[in-house]
N, C-alpha and C positions, 0 to 999 in steps of 0.2 A: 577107280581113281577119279578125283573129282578134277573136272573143268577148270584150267587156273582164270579162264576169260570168265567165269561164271559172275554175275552179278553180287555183289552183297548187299542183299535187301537188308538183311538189318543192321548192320550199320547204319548204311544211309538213311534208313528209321532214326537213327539214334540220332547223327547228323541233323534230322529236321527237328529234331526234340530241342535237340541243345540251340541252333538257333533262337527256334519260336520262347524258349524257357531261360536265354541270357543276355536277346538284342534288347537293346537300351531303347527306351520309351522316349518321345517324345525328343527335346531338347539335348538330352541327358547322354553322357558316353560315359566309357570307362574309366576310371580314377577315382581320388579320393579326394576332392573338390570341399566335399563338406566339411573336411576337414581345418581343410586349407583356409576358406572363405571368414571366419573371422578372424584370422590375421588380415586379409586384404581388403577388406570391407567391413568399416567401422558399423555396428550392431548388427551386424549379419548372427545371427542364434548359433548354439553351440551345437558340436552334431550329438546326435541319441547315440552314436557307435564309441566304445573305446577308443583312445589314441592307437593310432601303430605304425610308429616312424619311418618303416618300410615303404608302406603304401604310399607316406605322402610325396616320394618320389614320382610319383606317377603323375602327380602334377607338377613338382618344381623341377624336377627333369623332363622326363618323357615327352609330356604333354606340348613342352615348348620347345623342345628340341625337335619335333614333328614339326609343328607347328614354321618351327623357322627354314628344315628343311623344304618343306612343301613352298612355302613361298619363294625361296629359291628359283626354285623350278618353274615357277608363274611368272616371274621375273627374268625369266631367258639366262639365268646363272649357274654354273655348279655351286652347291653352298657352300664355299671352304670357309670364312669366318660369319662371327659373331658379334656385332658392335656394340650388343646391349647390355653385355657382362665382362666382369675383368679388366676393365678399361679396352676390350676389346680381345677376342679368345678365339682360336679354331674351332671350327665347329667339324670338318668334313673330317681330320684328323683327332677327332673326338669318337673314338668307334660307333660307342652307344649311340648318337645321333644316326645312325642306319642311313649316311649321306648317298652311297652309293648304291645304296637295296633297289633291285629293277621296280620292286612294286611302288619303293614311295615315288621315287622317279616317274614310273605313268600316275601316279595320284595329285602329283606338282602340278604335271606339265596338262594336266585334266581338269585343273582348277578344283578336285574336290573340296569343299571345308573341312576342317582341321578334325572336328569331332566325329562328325559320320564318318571318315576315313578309321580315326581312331577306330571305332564301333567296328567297321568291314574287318579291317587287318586283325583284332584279335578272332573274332570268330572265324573268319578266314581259316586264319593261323592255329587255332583248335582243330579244327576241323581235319587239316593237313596230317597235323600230329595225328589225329584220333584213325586217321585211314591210313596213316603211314603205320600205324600198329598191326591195324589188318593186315597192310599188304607183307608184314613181315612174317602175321602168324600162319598167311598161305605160301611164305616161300620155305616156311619151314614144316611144313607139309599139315596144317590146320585145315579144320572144317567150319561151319555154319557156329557150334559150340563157341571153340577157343575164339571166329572173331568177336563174335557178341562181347567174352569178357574181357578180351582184351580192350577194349576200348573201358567194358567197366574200368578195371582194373586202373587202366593211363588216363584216362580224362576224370580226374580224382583231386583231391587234396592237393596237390603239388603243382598241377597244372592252370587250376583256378587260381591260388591262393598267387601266380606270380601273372595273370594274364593284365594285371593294371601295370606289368613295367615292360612293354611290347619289346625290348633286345631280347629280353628270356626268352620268351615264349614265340620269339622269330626265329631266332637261332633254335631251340631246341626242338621246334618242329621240322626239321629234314631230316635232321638224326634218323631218324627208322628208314626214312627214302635211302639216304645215303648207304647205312648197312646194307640194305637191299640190293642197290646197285654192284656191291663191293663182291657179294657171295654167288656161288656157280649155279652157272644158268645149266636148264635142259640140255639136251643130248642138240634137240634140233633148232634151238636156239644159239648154242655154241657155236653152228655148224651156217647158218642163216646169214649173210650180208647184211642184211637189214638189221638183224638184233645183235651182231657186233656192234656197228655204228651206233643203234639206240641204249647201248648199254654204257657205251664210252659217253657219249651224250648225258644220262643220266648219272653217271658219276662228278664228268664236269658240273652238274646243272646242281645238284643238292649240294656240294661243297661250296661251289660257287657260292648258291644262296645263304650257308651257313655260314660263310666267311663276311660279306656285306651284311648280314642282319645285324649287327652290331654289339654282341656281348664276347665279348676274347675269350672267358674264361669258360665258357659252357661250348662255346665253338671250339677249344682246346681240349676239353672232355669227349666233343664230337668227334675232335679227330683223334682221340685216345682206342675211342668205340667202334672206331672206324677200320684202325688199325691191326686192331684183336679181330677184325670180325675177315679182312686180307686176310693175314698172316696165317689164321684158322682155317681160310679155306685152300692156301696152297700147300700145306703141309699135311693137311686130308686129302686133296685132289693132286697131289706129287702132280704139280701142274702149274704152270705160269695162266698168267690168261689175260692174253696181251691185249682186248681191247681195255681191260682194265685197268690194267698198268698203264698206257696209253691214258687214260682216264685219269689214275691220279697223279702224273707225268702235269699236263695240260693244269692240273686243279690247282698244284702246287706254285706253278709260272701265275697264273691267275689271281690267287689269292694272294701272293707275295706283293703282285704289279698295285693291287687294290688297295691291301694292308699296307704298304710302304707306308702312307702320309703318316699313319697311325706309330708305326716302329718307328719312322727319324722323333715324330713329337715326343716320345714316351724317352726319349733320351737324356730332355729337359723335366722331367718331371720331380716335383720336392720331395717324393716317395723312393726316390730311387735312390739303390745302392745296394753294396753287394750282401749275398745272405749272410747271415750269423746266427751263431747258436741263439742267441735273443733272441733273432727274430725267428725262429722257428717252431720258439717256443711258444711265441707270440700266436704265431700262424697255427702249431696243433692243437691249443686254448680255444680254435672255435672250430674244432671238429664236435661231430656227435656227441653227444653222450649215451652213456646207460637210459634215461628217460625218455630219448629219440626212438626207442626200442618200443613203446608201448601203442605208439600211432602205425604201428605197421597192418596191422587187421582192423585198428577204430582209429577214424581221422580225428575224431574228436575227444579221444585218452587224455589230451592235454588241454583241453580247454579250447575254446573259443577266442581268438583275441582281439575280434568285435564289439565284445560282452564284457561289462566292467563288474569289478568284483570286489575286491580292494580299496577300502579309500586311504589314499595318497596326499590331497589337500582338502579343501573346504569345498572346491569345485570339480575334483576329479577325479578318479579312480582307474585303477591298475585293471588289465584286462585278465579274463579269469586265467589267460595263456599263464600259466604261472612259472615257467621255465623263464621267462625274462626278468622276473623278481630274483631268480636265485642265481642266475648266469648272466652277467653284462652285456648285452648284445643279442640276447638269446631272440630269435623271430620266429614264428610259425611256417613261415614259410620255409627256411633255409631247414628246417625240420620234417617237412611235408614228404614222409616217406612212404603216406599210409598207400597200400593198393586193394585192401579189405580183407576180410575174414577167408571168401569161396579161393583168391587167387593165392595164399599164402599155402591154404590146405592142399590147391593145384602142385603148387612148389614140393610137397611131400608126396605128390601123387605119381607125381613125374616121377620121383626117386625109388617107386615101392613097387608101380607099375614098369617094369622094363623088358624092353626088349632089343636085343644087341641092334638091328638097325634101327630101333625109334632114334636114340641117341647116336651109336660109334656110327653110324651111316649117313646123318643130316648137317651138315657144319653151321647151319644156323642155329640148331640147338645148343652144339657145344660153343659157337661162339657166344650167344647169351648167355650161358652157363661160365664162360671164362667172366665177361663183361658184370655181371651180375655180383660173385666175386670180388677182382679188383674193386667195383663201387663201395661196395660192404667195406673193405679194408680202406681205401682211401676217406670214405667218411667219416668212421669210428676213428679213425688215425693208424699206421703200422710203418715199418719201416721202408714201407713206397711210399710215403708221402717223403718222407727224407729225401730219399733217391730223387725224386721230381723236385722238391724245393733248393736243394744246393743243385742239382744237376742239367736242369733242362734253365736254358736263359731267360730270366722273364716271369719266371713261374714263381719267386719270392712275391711279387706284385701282386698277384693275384688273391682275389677277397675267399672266403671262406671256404676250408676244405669241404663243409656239409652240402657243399651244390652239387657232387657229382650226383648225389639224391635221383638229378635227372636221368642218369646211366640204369639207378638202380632200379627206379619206378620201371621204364622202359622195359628194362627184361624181365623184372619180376611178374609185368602186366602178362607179358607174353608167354613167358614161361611159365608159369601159373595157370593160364588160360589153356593152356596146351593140354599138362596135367589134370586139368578139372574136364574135356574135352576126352581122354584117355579114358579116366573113371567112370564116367556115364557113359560112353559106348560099350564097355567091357567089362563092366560091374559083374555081370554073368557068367565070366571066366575066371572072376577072382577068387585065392583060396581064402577059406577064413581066417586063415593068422594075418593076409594083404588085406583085406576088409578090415579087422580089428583093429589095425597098423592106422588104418585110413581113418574111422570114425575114430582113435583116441587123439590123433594129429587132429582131425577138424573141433575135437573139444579144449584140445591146447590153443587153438588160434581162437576160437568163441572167447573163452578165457583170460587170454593172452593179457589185455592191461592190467588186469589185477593181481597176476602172476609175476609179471615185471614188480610190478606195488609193493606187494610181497615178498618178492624176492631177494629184495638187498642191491638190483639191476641200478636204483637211481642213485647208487653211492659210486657207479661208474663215472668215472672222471671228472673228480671232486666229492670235497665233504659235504652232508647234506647238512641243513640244520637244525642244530638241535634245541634244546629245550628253550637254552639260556636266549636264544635269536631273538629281537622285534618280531622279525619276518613269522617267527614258529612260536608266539605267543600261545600259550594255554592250548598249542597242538593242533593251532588255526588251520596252517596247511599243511597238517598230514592229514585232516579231516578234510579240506578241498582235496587233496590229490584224491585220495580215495573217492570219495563222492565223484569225481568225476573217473574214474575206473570204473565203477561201477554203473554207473546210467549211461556208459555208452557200451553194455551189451547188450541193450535191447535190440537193435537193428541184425546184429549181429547173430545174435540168437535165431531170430526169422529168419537168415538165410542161410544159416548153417539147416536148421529144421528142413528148408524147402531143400535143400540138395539133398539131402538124405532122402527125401518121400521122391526127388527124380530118379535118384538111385538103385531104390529100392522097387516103385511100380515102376518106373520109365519102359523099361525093355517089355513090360504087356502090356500097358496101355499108355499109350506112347501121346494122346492129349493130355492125358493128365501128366506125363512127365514133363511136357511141354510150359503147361503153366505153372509145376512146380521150379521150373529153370527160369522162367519170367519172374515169377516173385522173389526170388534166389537175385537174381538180376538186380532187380528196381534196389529190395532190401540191402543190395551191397552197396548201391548208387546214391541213393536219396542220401545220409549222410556228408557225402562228401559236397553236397550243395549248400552249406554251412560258410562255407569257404570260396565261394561264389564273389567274385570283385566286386570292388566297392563302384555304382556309380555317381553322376550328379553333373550339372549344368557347370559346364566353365565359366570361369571366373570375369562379372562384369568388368568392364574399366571405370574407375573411380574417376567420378569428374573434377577431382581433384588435379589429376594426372594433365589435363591438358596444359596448364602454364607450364608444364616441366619438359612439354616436347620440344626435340633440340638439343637440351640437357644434358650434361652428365649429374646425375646427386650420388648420394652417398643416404643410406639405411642406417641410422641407429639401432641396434640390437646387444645384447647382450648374451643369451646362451639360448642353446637349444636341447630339449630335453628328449630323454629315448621311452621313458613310462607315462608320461602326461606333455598335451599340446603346452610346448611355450609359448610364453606373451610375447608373441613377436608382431612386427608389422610388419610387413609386407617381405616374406623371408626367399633369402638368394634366389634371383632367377624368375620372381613374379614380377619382375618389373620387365623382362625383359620378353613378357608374353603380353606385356601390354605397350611393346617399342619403346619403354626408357631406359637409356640409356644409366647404368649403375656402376660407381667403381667396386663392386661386393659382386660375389658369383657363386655358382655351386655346379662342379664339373668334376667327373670322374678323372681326369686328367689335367693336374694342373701344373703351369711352367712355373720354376723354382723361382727364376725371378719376379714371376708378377705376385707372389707367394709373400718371397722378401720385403717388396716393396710397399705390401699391403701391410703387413709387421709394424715396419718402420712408420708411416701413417697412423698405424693404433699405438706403437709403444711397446707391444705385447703383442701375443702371438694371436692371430687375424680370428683362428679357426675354435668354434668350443668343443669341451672335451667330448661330447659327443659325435663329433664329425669332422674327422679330421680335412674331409674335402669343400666344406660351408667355408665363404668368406663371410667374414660379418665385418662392419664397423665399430670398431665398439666405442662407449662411452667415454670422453675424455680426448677422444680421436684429436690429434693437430690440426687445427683448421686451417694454416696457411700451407703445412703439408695437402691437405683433400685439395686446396684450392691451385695449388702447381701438378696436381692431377688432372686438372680439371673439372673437379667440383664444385656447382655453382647453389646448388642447395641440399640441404638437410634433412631429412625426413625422420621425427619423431612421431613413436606412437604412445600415449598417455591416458589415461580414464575417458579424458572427451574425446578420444578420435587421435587424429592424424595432424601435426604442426608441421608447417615446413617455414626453414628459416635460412634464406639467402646466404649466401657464402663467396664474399668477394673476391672475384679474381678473372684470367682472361678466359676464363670456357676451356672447351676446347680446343680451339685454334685462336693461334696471335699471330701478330708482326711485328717483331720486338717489342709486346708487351700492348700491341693495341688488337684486342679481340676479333676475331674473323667471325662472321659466320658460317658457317658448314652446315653441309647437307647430305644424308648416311643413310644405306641402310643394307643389306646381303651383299650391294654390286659393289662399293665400295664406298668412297668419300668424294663428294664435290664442292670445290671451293671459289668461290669469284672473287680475284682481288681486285683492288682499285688501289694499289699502292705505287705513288710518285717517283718513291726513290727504291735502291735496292733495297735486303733487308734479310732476316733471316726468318722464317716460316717453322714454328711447332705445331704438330701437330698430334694431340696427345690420345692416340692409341696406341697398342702395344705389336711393336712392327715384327711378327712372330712369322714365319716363312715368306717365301718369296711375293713380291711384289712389283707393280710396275707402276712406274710416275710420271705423269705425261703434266708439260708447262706448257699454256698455248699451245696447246696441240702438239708438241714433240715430245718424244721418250726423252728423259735425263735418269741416268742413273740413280738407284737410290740402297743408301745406308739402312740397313737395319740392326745393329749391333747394339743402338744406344736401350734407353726408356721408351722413348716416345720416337717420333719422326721428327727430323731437323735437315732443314734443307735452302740452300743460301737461292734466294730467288732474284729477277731482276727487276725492274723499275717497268708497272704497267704490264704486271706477268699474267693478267687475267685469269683467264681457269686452270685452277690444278686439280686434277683427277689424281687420286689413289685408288689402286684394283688390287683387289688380291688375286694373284694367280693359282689354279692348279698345279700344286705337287705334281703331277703325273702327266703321263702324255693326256691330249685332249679326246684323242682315240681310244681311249679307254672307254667311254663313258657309253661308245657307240658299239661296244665287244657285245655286248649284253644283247641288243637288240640283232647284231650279224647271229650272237649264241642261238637267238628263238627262232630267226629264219630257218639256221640249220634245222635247229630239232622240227621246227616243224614240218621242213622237206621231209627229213627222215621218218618221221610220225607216217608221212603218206606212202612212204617205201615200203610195194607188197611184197607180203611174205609169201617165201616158197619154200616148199619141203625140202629138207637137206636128202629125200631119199628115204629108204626101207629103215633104215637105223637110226633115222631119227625120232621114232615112238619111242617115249619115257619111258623107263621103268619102273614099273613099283615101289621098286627097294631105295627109290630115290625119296619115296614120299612116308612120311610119317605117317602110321596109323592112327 
């Protein structure tokens, strides 16, 4: 039986690979900057990559939602709002902004800069995931084999291609910790004082982190995988296991205390309301498809959506991804199911090679074996997606059925790895109809995309196009789809070959088996480096921008596109990474009223059809409407650049009607009057949770009900402070840091033997 304290050299080989082969150079972090950059700087050059509307969240979100958190925290603040958008928006009640994540919080209060932080957190956060796979495939009784590929397998296609929008890929790296904590310990660890407490500990500590990292809907998948992975181990182990339950007891109080700001805000939101058959038709429209089917052995079956292919206008082309031409919406990434050729053949290896305790005796195995499952059915669509969408509260809300991908990657990695792991130790005991079984399955997944191609698989959920289509001119792309089936089994091919020749010599000469499983290795990896995040230098400030500090303006734009960058200037939320204040914004969670109000400003409806969450101003917009917003100028973008054109009225703040100056930013609003007589005081941001209002230094009550803040003052009222308060207790924020002292007491807590009967047994571990 092997060592569970044993080192894993290679991994942590892979580990230094993936740093030294993904940290960002020089200036440069994670994102899609170049994308961005000529919208926000007038002749900034166009980027060499396709569009891909996904990614550029990574800068009109992410980016500055980090960005504002951290300064928070430099600022002596919790960040609950945002002054730079919406006429003013929660941020901390904005899940995605990860306000309450322990790491960004020591990254704030450390003064790191916003980009190198960036840079640390996703590699970080790979990294996590990539050893939270090992530490899975050793609790489910793996060796030196199944870690290697499991990390192939999960640090892939799916994990790159979402590492530029940091909630995902924060959230979804515990997931494996978390299962791990959930499933039955050893004999003498059950038995152990010390490894109760560090098990309850690490239950709290991965949900915890899962719950603050900031993405709901992968966090809710988490604790889908979480649950399957309990449930499966107490109904194998006819056994409670109460430091655990103690654990998810604790995790439940925690994350609810955390989430709270996030569930009262989501109450308000213009998305909300109850499910209907509409919308759930709506919602299984972006489940998988049949063609999702072909990236499972080759990540690049489907194209590239870096790489343009398609011309679209005079200036742009469609990315070769060509599931987004035929499907609205369709992304690479919500797609990225591939885990390669060697871990798909592992998956059949698992099922050919058996033995009653490899499987009936490990509940990690059958937990990712249930987990593995359910993801399949929830992404394709069946009738658990129904169940979950009318049933569970909250869950109509939720964006695309095809993310639980991440449940599936995760087990397939491992499960796979296990299997392939199985095969090369025991090739020698196999009879020939289980060999045969094995190499026509390893020639099915070699195969595989042009067998889907083939097969009639891409008329799964939807018509394809036929003759008569633009899209399928003269059999345009049924010649792309194929062409790209077939040029991505070359890699494929090379490490189906190399597994076979470890197979085959392995067991006599065990160097050469070695570096046929190396090549095997690389050949399943290299691929999925295709898919590797976009970087670039964050976005200068336009010296433009300084007359407007102080300001609120307003962005003329008009729509925004999901196949080709729109002519936009400076689009929702880039102003608000360079502290101007905008009445336009772009948030996953927005309140119905300031939704309405932005409407009523245009005329029509704020948002373009491609994004329902984008506020835009559009052309035509009310000016004396923008300017009782508080809109004091304009900002158009045209062939020569950027105009901006004054817009009269009192700013921000008045006193009946005579302009205040104010002064904003995370901590709240300060204002200095010098007014003679009484009067009444607006103040035009949007008064969205609790607050506090201090005149001359005394607390007065204040209204938040209306549009803006209005509030009757006296004669010579000097300073008014506006603060946003915490939602929550303030002791909250300090749970996190009592959480690490514990663990770390616990960490030093030596271990003692529970005694003669705490030596594991075999039959616990997988062969």
């Amino acid at each position: 039986m092997r060592d569970p304290r044993a080192v894993p050299w290679l991994p942590i080989a892979l580990c230094l690979i993936l740093i030294v082969a993904l940290f960002p150079a020089g200036d440069t972090t994670f994102g899609a900057f170049d994308q961005i950059r000529p919208m926000a700087q007038a002749g900034a050059p166009s980027p060499d990559s396709a569009w891909d509307v996904l990614q550029a969240d990574s800068v009109l979100q992410f980016f500055v939602w980090r960005d504002l958190v951290f300064e928070g925290y430099r600022l002596g603040t919790v960040p609950v709002w945002n002054p730079y958008a919406l006429g003013g928006t929660p941020l901390l009640a904005n899940s995605q902004s990860g306000a309450l994540y322990p790491l960004h919080v020591l990254i704030g209060v450390a003064g790191v800069p916003t980009a190198l932080a960036i840079s640390v957190l996703a590699i970080l956060h790979l990294l996590i995931w990539g050893l939270g796979l090992v530490r899975l495939v050793r609790t489910c009784g793996g060796g030196p084999v199944s870690e290697l590929f499991s990390m192939v397998g999960g640090i892939g296609m799916f994990i790159l291609s979402w590492m530029s929008l940091p909630s995902v890929v924060t959230t979804v790296a515990w997931i494996p910790w978390a299962i791990v904590a959930v499933l039955p310990a050893r004999e003498d660890e059950a038995r152990s004082p010390g490894s109760i407490a560090k098990r309850a500990i690490a239950v709290v500590g991965a949900l915890g982190m899962m719950a603050t990292a900031g993405h709901l809907q992968f966090f809710a998948y988490g604790l889908l995988a979480v649950g399957i992975a309990w449930l499966t181990t107490v109904v194998m182990t006819r056994r409670m296991d109460l430091a655990v339950l103690g654990g998810l007891i604790v995790s439940a109080g925690l994350a609810y205390a955390m989430l709270r700001p996030v569930l009262e805000y989501s109450q308000f939101s213009h998305r909300r309301g109850s499910p209907t058959p509409e919308g759930y038709a709506a919602y299984l429209g972006s489940a998988l498809r049949g063609w999702d089917l072909a990236t499972l052995t080759h990540p690049g079956a489907l194209g590239n959506p870096r790489v343009g292919w398609l011309p679209i206008s005079d200036t742009a082309k469609a990315s070769e991804y060509w599931p987004a031409l035929v499907r609205t919406g369709a992304n690479s990434a919500e797609g990225a199911t591939a885990i390669g050729v060697l871990l798909v053949a592992g998956l059949i290896a698992l099922l050919v090679i058996r033995k009653p305790r490899d499987t009936a005796g490990n509940p990690g195995v059958v937990a990712l074996a249930v987990i593995l499952g359910v993801a399949g059915l929830l992404a394709w669509g069946s009738p658990l997606n129904a169940a979950l969408y009318f049933g569970v509260p909250g869950w109509s809300a939720t964006g695309s059925p095809g993310r639980v991908i991440a449940l599936l990657v995760m087990a397939g990695a491992v499960l796979g790895a296990l299997g392939l792991e199985r095969w090369v130790s025991r090739s020698a005991e196999l009879t020939r109809a289980q060999s045969g079984g094995l190499y026509a399955g390893l020639a099915v997944a070699a195969l595989w995309p042009v067998l889907v191609v083939r097969s009639g698989l891409l008329q799964w959920g939807g018509p394809w196009p036929g003759a008569d289509s633009p899209l399928n001119r003269d059999g345009l792309l049924d010649t792309h789809v194929s062409g790209l089936a077939i040029s991505s089994l070359g890699t494929g091919a090379v490490a189906a070959i190399a597994l076979v020749v470890a197979v085959t010599i392995g067991q006599k000469q065990r160097t050469a088996g070695h570096v046929a499983l190396a090549i095997a290795a690389v050949a399943t990896w290299v691929p999925h480096f295709a898919f590797s995040p976009a970087k670039g230098a964050p976005l200068e400030r336009p010296p433009m921008l300084a007359e407007l500090d102080g300001r609120r303006v307003a962005v003329e734009n008009a729509n925004w596109e999901l196949l080709a960058a729109a002519p936009a200037g400076f689009p929702p939320n880039t102003l608000s990474g360079f502290r101007v204040a905008e009445i336009g914004g772009y948030d996953s969670l927005l309140h119905r009223d300031t939704v309405a109000m932005l409407n009523e400003l245009n005329g029509q409806d704020s948002a373009p059809p491609a994004n329902g969450n984008m506020m835009f101003i559009k052309p035509g917009a009310d000016r004396a409407k923008l300017a009782a917003a508080g809109v004091t100028a304009l900002i158009r973008r045209d062939a020569g650049g950027f105009s901006v054109e004054d817009v009269p009225g009192p700013g921000i703040a008045d006193v009946d009607g005579t302009p205040v100056r104010c002064a904003y930013d995370l901590r709240g609003v300060r204002l200095q009057l010098d007014n003679p007589a009484p009067g009444t005081l607006t103040v035009r941001f949007r008064p969205i949770g609790p607050w506090r209002l201090t005149v001359a230094g005394r607390d007065v009550p204040v209204e938040t009900g209306g549009r803006w803040f209005t509030l009757a003052i006296p004669a010579n009222a000097g300073e008014v402070l506006l603060t946003p308060v915490p939602p929550f207790p303030f002791g909250l924020v300090l749970a996190w840091a009592v959480f690490g002292l514990l663990a770390a007491a616990v960490g030093l807590w030596p271990e003692r033997s529970a005694g003669p009967d705490a030596a594991p047994s075999d039959d616990s571990i997988a062969a």
